[in-house]
N, CA, C and O atoms as a Tripos MOL2 file, in Angstrom:
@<TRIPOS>MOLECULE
protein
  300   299    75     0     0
PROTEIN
NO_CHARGES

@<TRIPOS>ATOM
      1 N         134.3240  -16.1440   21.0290 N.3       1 UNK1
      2 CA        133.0720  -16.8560   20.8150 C.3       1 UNK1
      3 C         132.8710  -17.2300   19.3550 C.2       1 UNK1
      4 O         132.3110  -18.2940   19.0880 O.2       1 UNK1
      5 N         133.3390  -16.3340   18.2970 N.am      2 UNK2
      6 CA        133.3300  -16.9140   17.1670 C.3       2 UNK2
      7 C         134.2020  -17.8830   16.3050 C.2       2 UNK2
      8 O         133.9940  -18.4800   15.2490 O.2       2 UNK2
      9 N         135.2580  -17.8080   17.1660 N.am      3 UNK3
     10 CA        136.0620  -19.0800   17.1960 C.3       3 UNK3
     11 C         135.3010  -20.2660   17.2270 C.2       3 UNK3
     12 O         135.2860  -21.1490   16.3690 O.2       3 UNK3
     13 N         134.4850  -20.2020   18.5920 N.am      4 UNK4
     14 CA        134.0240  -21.4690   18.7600 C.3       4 UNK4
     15 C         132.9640  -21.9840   17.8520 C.2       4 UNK4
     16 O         132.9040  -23.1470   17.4540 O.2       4 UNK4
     17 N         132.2440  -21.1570   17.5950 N.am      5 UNK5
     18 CA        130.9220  -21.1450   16.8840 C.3       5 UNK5
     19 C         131.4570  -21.5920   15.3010 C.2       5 UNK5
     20 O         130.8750  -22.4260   14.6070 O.2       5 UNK5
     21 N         132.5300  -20.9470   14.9510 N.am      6 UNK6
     22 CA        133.1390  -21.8630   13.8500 C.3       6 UNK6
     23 C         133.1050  -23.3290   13.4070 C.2       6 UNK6
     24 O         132.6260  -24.0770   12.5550 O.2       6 UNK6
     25 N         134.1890  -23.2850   14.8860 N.am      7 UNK7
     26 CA        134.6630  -24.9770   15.0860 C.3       7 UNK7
     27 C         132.8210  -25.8860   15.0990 C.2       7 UNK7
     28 O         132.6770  -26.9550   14.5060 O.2       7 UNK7
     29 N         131.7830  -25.2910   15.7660 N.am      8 UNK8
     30 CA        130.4770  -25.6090   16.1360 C.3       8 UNK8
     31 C         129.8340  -26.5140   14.5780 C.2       8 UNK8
     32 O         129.5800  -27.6880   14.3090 O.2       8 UNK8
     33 N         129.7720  -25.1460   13.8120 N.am      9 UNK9
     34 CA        129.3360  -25.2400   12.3100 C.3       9 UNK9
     35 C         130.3640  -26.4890   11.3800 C.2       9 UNK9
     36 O         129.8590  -27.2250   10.5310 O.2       9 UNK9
     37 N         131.4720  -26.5130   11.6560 N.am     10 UNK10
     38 CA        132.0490  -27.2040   10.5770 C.3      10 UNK10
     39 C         131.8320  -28.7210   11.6130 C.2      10 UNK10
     40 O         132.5660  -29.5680   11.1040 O.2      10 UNK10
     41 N         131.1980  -29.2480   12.6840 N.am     11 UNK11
     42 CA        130.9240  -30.1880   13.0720 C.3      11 UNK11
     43 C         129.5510  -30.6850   12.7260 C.2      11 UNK11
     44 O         129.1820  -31.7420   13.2380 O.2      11 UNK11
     45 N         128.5760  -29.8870   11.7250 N.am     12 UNK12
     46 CA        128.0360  -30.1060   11.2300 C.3      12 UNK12
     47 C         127.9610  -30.3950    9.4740 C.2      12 UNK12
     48 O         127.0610  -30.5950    8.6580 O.2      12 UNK12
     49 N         129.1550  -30.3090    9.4500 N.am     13 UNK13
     50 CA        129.6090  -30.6430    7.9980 C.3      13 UNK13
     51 C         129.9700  -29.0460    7.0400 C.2      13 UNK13
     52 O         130.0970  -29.1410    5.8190 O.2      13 UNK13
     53 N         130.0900  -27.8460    7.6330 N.am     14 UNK14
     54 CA        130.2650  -27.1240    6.8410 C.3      14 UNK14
     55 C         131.8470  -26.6530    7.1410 C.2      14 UNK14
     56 O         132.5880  -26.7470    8.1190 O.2      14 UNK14
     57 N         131.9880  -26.0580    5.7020 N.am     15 UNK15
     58 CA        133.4930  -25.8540    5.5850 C.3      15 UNK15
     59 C         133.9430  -24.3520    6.0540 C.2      15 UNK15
     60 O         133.8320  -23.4830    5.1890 O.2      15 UNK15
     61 N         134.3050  -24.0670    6.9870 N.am     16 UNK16
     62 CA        134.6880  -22.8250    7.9620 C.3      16 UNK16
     63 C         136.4770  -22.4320    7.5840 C.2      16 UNK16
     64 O         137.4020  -23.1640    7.9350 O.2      16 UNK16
     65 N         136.6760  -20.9190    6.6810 N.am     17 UNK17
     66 CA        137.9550  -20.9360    6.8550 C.3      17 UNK17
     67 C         137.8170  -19.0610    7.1140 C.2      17 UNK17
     68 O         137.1910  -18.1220    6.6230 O.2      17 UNK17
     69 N         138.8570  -19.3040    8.2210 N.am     18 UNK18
     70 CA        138.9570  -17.8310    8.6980 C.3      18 UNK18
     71 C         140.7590  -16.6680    8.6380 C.2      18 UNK18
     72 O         141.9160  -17.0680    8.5100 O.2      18 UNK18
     73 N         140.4490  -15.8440    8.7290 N.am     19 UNK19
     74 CA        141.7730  -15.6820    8.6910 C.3      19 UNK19
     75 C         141.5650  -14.6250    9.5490 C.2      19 UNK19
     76 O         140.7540  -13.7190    9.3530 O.2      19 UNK19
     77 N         142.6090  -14.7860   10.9070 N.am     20 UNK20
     78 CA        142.6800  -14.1160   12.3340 C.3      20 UNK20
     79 C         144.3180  -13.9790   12.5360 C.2      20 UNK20
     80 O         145.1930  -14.4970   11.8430 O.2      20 UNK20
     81 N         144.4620  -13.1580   13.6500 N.am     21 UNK21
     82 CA        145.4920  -13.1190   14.0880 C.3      21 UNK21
     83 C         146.3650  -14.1930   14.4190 C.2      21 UNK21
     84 O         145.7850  -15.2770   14.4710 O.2      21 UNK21
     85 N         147.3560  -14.2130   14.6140 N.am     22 UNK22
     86 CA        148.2760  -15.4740   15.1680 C.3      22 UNK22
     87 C         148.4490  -14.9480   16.1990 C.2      22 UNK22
     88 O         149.3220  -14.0930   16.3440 O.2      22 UNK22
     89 N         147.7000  -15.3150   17.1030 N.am     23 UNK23
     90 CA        147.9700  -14.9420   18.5570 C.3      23 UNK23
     91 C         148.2290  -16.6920   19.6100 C.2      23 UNK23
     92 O         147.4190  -16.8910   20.5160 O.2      23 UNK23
     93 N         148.8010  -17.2410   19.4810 N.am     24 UNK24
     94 CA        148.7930  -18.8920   19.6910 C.3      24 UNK24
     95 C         148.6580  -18.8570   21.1920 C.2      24 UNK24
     96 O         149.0590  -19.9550   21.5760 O.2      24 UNK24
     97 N         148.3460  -18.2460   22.0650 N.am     25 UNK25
     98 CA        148.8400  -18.2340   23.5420 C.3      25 UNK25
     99 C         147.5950  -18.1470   24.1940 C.2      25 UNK25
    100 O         147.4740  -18.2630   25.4130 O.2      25 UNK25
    101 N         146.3780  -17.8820   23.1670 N.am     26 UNK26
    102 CA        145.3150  -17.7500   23.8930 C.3      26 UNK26
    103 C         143.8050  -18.9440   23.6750 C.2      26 UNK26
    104 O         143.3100  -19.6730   22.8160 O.2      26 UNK26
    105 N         143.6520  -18.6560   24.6020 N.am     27 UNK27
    106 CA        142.5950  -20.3240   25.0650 C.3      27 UNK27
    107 C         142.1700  -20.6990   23.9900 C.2      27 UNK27
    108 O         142.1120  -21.9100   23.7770 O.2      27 UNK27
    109 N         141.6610  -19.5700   22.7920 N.am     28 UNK28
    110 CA        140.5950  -20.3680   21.4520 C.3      28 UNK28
    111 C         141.6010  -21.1240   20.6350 C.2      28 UNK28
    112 O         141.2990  -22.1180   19.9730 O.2      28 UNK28
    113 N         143.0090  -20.5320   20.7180 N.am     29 UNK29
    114 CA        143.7860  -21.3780   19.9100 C.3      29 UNK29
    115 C         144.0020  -22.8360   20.5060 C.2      29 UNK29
    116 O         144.2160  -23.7340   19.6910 O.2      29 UNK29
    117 N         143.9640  -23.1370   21.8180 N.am     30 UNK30
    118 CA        144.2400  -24.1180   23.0000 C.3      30 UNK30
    119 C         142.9080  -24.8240   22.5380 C.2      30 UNK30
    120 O         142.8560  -25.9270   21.9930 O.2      30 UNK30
    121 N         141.8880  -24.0460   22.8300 N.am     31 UNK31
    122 CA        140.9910  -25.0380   23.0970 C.3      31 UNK31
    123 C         140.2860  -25.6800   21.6080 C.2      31 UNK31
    124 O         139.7810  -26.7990   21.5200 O.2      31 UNK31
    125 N         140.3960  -24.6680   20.4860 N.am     32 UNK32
    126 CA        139.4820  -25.2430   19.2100 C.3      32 UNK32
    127 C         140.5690  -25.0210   17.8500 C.2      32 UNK32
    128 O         140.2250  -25.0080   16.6690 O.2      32 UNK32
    129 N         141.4140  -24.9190   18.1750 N.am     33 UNK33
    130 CA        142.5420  -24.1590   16.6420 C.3      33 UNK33
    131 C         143.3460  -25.3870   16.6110 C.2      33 UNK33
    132 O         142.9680  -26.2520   15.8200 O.2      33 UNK33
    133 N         144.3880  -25.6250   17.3270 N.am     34 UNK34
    134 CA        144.8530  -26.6070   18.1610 C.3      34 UNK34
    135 C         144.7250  -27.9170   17.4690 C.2      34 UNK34
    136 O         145.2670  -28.5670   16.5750 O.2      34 UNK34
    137 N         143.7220  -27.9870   18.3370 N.am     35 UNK35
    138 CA        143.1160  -29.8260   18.3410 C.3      35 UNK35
    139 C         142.1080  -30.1400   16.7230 C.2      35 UNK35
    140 O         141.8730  -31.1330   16.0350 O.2      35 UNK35
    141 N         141.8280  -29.0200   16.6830 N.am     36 UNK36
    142 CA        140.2620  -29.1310   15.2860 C.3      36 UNK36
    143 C         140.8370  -28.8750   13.7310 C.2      36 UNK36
    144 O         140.4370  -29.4530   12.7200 O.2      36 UNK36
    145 N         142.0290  -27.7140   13.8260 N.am     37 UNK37
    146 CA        141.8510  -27.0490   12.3100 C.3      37 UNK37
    147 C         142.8790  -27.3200   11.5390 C.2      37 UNK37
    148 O         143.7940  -28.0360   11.9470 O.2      37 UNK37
    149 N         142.8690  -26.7660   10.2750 N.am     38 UNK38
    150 CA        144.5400  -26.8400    9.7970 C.3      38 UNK38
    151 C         145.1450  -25.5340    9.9500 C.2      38 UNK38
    152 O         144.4740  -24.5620   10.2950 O.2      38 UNK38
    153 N         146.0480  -25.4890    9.7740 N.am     39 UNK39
    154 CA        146.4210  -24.0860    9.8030 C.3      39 UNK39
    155 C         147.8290  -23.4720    9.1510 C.2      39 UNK39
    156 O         148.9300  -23.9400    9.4420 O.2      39 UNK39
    157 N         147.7120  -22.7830    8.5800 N.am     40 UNK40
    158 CA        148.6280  -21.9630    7.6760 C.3      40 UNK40
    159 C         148.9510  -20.5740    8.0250 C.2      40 UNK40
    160 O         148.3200  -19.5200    7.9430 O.2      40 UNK40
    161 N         150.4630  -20.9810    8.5600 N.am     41 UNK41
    162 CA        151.1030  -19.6180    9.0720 C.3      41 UNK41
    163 C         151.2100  -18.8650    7.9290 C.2      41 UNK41
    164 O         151.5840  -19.5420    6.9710 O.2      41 UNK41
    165 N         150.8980  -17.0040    7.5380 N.am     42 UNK42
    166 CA        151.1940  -16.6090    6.4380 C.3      42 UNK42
    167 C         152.7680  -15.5780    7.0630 C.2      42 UNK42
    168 O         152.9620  -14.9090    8.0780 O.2      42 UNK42
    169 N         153.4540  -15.8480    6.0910 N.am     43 UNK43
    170 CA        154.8920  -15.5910    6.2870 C.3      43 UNK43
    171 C         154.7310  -13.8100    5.8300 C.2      43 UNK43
    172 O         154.1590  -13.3590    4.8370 O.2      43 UNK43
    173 N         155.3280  -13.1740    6.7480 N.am     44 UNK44
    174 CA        155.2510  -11.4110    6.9320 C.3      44 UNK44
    175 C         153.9960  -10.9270    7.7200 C.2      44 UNK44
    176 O         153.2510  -11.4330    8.5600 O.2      44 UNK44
    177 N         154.0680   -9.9610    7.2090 N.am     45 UNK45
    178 CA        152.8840   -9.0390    7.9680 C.3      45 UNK45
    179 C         151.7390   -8.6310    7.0250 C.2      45 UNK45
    180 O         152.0590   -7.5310    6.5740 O.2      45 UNK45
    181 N         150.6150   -8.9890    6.5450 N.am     46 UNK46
    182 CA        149.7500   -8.3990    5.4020 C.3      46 UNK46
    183 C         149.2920   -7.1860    5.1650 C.2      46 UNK46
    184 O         148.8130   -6.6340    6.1560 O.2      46 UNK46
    185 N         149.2810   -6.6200    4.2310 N.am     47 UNK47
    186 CA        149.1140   -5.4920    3.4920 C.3      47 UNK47
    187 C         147.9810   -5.1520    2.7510 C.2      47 UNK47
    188 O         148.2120   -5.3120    1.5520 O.2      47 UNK47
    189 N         146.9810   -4.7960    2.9480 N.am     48 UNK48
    190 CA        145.7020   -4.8440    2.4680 C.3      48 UNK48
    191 C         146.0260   -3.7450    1.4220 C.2      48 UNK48
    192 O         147.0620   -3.1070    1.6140 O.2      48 UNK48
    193 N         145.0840   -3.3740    0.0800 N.am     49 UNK49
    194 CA        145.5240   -2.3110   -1.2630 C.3      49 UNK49
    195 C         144.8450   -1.4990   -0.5100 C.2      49 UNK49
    196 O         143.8800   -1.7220    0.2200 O.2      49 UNK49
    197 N         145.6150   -0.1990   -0.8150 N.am     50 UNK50
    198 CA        145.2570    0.7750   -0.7640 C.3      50 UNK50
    199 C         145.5610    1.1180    0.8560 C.2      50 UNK50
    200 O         144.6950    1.8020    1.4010 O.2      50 UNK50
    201 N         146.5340    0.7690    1.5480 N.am     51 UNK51
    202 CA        147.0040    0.7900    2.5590 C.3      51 UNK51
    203 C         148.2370    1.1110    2.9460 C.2      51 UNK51
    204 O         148.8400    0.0560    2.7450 O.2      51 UNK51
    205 N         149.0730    1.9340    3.4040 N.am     52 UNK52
    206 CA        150.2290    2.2740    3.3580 C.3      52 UNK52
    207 C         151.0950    1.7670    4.7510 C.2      52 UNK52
    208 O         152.2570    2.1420    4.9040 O.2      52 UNK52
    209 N         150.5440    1.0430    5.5660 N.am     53 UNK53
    210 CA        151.2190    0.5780    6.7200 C.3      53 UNK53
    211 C         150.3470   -1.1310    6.5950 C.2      53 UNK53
    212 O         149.2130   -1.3960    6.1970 O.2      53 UNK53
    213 N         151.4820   -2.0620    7.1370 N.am     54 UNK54
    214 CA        151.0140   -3.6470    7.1080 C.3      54 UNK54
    215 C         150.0890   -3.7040    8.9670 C.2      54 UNK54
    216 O         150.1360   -3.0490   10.0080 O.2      54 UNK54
    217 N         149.5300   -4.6110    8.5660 N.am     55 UNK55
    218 CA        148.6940   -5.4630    9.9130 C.3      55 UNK55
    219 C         149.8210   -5.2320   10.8980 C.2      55 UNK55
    220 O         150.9920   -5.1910   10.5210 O.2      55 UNK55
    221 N         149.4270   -5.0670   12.2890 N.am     56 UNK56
    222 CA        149.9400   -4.5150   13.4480 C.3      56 UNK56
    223 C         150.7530   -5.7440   14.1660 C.2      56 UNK56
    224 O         151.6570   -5.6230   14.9920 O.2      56 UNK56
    225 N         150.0760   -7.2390   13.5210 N.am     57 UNK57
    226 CA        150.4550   -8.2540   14.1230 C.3      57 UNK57
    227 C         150.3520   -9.3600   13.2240 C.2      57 UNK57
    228 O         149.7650   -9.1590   12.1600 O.2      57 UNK57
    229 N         150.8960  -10.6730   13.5030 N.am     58 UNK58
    230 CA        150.8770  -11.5380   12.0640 C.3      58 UNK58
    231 C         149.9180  -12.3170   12.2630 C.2      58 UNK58
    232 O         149.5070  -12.5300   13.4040 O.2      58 UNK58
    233 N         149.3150  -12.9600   11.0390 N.am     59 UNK59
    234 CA        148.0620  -13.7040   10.8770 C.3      59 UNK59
    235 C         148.5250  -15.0200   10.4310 C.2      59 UNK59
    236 O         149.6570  -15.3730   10.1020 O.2      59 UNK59
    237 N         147.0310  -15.9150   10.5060 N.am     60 UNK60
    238 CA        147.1660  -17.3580    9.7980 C.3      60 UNK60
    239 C         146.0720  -17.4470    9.5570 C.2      60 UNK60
    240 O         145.1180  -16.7270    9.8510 O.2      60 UNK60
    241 N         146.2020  -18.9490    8.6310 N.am     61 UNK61
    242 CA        143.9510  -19.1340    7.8160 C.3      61 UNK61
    243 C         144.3510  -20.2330    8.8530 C.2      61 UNK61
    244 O         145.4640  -20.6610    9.1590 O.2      61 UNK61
    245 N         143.1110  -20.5550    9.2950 N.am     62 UNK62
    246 CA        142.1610  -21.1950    9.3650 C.3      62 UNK62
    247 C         141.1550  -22.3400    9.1580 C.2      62 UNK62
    248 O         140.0720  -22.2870    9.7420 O.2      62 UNK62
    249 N         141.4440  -23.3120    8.4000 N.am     63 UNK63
    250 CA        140.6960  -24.0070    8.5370 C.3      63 UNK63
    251 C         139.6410  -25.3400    8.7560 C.2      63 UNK63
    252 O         140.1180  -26.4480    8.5120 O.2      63 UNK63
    253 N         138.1870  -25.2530    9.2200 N.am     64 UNK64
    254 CA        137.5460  -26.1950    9.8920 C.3      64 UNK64
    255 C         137.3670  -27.2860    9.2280 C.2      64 UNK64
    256 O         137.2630  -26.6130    8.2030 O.2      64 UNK64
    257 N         137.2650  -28.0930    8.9390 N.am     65 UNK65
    258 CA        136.5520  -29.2460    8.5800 C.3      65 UNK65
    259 C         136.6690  -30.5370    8.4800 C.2      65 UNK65
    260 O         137.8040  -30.9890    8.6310 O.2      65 UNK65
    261 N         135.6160  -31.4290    8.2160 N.am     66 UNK66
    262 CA        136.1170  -33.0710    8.6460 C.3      66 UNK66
    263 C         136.9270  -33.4550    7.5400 C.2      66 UNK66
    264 O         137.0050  -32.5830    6.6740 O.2      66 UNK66
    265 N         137.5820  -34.5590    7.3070 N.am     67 UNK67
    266 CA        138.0470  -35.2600    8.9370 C.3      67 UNK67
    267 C         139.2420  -33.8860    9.3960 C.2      67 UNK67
    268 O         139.7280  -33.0220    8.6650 O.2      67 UNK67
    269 N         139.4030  -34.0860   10.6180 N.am     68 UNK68
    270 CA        139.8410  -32.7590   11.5600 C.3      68 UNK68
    271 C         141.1910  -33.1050   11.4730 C.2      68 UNK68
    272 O         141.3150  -34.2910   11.1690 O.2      68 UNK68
    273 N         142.2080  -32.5390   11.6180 N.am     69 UNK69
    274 CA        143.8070  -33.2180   11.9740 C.3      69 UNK69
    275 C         143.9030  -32.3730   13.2430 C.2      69 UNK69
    276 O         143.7130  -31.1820   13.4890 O.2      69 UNK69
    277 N         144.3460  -33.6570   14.1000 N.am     70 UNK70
    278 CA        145.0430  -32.9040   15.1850 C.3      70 UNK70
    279 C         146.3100  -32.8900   14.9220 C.2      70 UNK70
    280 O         146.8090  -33.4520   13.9470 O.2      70 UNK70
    281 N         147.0690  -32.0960   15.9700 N.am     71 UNK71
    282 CA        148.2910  -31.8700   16.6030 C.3      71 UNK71
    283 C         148.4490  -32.3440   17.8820 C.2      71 UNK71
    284 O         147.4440  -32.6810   18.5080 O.2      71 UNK71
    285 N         149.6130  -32.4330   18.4120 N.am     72 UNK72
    286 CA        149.9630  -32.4950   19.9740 C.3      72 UNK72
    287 C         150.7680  -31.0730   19.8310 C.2      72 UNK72
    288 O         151.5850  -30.5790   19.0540 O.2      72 UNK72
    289 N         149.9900  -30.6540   21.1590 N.am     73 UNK73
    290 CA        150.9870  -29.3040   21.8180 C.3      73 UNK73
    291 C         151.4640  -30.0280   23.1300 C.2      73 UNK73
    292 O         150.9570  -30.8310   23.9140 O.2      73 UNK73
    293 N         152.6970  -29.3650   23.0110 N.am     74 UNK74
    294 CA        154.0160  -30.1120   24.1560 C.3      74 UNK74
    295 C         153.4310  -28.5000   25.5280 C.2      74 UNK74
    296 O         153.0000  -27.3530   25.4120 O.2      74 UNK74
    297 N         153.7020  -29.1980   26.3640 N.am     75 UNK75
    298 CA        153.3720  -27.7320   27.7430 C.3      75 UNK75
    299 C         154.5700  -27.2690   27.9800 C.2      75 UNK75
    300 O         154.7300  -26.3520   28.7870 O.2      75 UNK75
@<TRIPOS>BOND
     1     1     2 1
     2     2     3 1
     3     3     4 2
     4     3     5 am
     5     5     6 1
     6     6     7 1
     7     7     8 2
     8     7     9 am
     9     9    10 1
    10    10    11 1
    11    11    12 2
    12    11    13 am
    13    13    14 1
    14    14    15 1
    15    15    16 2
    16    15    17 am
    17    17    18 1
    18    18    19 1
    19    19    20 2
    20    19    21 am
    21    21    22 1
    22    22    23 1
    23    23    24 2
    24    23    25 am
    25    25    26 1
    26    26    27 1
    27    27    28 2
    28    27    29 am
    29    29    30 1
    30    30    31 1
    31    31    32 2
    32    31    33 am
    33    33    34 1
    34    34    35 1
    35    35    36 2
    36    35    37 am
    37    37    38 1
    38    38    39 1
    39    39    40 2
    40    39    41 am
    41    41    42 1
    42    42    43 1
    43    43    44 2
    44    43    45 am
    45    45    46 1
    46    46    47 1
    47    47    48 2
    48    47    49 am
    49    49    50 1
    50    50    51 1
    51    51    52 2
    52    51    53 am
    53    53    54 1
    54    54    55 1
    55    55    56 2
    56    55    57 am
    57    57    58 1
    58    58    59 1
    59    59    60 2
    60    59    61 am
    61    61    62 1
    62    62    63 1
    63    63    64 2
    64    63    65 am
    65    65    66 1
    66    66    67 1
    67    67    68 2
    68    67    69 am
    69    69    70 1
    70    70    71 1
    71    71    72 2
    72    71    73 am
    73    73    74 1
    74    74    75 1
    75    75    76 2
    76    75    77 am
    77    77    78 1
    78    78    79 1
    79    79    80 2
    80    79    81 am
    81    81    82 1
    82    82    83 1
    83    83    84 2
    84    83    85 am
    85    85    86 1
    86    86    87 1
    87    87    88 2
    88    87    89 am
    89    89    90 1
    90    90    91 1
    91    91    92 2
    92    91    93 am
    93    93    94 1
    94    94    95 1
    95    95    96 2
    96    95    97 am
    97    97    98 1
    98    98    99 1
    99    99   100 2
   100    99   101 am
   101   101   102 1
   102   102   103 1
   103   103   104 2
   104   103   105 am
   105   105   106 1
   106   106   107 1
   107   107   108 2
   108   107   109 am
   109   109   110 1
   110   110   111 1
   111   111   112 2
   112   111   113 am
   113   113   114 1
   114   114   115 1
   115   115   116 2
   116   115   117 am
   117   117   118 1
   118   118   119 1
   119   119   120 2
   120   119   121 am
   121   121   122 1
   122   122   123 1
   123   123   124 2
   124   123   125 am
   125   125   126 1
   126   126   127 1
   127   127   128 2
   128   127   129 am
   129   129   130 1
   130   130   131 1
   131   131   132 2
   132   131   133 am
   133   133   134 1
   134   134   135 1
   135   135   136 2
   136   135   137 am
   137   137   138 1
   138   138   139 1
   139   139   140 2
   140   139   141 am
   141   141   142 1
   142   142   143 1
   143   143   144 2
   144   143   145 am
   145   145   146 1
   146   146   147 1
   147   147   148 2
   148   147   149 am
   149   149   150 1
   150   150   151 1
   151   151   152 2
   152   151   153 am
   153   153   154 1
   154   154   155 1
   155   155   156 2
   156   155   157 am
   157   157   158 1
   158   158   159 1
   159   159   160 2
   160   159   161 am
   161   161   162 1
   162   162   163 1
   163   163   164 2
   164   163   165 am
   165   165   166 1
   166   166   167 1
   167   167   168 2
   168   167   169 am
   169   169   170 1
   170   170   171 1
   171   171   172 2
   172   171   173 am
   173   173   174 1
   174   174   175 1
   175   175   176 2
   176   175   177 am
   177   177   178 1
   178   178   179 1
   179   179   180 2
   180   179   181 am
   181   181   182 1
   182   182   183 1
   183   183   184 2
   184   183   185 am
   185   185   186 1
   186   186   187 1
   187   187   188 2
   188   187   189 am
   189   189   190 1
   190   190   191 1
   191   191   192 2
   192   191   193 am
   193   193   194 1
   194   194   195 1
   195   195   196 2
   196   195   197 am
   197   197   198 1
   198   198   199 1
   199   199   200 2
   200   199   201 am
   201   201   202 1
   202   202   203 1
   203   203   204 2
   204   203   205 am
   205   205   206 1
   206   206   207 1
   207   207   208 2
   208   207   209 am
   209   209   210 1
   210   210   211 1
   211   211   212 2
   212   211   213 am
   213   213   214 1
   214   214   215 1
   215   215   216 2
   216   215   217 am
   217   217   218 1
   218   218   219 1
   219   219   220 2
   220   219   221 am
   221   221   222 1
   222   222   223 1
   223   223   224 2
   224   223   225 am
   225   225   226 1
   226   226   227 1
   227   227   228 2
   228   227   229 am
   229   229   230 1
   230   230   231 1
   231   231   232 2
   232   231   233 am
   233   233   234 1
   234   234   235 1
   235   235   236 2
   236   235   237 am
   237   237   238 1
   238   238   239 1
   239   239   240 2
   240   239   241 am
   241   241   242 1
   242   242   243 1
   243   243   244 2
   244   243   245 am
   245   245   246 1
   246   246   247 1
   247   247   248 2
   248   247   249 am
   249   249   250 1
   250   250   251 1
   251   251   252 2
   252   251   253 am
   253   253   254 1
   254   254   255 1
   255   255   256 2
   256   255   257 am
   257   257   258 1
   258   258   259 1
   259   259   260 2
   260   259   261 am
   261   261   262 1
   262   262   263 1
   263   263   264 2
   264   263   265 am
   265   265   266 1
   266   266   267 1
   267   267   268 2
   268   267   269 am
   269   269   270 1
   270   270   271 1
   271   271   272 2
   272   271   273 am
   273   273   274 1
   274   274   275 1
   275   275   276 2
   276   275   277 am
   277   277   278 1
   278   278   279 1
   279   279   280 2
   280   279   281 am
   281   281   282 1
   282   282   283 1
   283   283   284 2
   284   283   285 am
   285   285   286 1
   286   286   287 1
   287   287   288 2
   288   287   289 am
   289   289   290 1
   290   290   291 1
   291   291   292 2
   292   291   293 am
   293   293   294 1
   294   294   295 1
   295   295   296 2
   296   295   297 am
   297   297   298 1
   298   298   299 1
   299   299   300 2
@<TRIPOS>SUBSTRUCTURE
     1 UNK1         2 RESIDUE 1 A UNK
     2 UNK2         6 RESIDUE 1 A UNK
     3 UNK3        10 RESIDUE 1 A UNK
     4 UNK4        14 RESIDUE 1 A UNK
     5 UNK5        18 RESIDUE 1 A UNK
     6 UNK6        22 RESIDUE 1 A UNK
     7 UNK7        26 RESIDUE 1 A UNK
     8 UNK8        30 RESIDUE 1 A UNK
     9 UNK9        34 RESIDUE 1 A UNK
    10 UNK10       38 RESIDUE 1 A UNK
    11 UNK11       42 RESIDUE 1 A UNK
    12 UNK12       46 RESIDUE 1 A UNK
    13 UNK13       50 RESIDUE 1 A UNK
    14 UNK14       54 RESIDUE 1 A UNK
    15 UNK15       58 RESIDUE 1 A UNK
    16 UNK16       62 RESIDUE 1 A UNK
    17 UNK17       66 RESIDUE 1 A UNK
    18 UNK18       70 RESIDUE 1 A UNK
    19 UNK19       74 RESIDUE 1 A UNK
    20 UNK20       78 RESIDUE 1 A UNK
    21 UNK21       82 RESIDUE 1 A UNK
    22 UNK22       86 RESIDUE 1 A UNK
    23 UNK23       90 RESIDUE 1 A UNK
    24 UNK24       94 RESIDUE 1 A UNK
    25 UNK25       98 RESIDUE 1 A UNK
    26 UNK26      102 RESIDUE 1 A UNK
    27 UNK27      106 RESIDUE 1 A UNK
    28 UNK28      110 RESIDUE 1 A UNK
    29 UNK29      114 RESIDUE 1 A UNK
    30 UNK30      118 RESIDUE 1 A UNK
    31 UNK31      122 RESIDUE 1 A UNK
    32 UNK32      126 RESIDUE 1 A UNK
    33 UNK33      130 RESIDUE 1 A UNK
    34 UNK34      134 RESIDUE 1 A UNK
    35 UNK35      138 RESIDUE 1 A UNK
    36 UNK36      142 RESIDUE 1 A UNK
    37 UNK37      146 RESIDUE 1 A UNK
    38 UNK38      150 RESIDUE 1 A UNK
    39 UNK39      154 RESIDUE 1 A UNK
    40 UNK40      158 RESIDUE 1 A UNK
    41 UNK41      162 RESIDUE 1 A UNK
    42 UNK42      166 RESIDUE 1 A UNK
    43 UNK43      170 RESIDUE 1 A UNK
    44 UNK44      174 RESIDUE 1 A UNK
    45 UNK45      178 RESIDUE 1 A UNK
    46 UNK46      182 RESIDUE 1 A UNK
    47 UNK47      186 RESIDUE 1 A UNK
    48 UNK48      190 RESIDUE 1 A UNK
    49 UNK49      194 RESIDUE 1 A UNK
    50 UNK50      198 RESIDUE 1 A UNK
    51 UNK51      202 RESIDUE 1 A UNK
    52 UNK52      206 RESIDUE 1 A UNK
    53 UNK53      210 RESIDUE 1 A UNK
    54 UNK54      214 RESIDUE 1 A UNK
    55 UNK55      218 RESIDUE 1 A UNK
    56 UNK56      222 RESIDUE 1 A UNK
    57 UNK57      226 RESIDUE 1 A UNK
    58 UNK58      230 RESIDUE 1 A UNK
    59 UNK59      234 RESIDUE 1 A UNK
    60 UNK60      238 RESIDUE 1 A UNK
    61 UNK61      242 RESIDUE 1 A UNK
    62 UNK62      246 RESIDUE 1 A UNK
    63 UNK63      250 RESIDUE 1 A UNK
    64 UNK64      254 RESIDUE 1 A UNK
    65 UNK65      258 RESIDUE 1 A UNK
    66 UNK66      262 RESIDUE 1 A UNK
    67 UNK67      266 RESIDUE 1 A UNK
    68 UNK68      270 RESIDUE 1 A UNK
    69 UNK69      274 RESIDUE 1 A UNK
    70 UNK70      278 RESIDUE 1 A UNK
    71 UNK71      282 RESIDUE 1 A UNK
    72 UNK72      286 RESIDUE 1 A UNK
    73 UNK73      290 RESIDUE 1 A UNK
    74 UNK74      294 RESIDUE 1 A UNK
    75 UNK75      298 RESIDUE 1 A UNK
């Protein structure tokens, strides 16, 4: 839901950048990541300071705003 509510806000002109999992297989990426955002794969696994083990899964930013670039996803 906050996916969407993102994509919502930056259709009102504000600039939305998030940084989430790379999980590409699931509907918010299909339905609002996809078609709406830019997006920047970050290469490894991130490591927050003061942390001795990396993120469980890999991430990307995020972000919303006009003008939008799409993509085509192939099925």
């Amino acid at each position: 839901l906050w996916i969407k509510k993102s994509y919502e806000e930056s259709k009102k002109g504000k600039l939305v950048v998030m940084l989430i999992p790379s999980r590409t297989d699931t509907i918010a990426w299909h339905e609002f990541i996809f078609p709406y955002a830019e997006i920047r794969f970050i290469k490894g696994r991130l490591k927050f300071s003061g942390s001795k083990i990396p993120a469980p899964f890999p991430n990307a930013i995020i972000v919303f705003r006009e003008p939008y670039r799409t993509y085509k996803v192939y099925p």
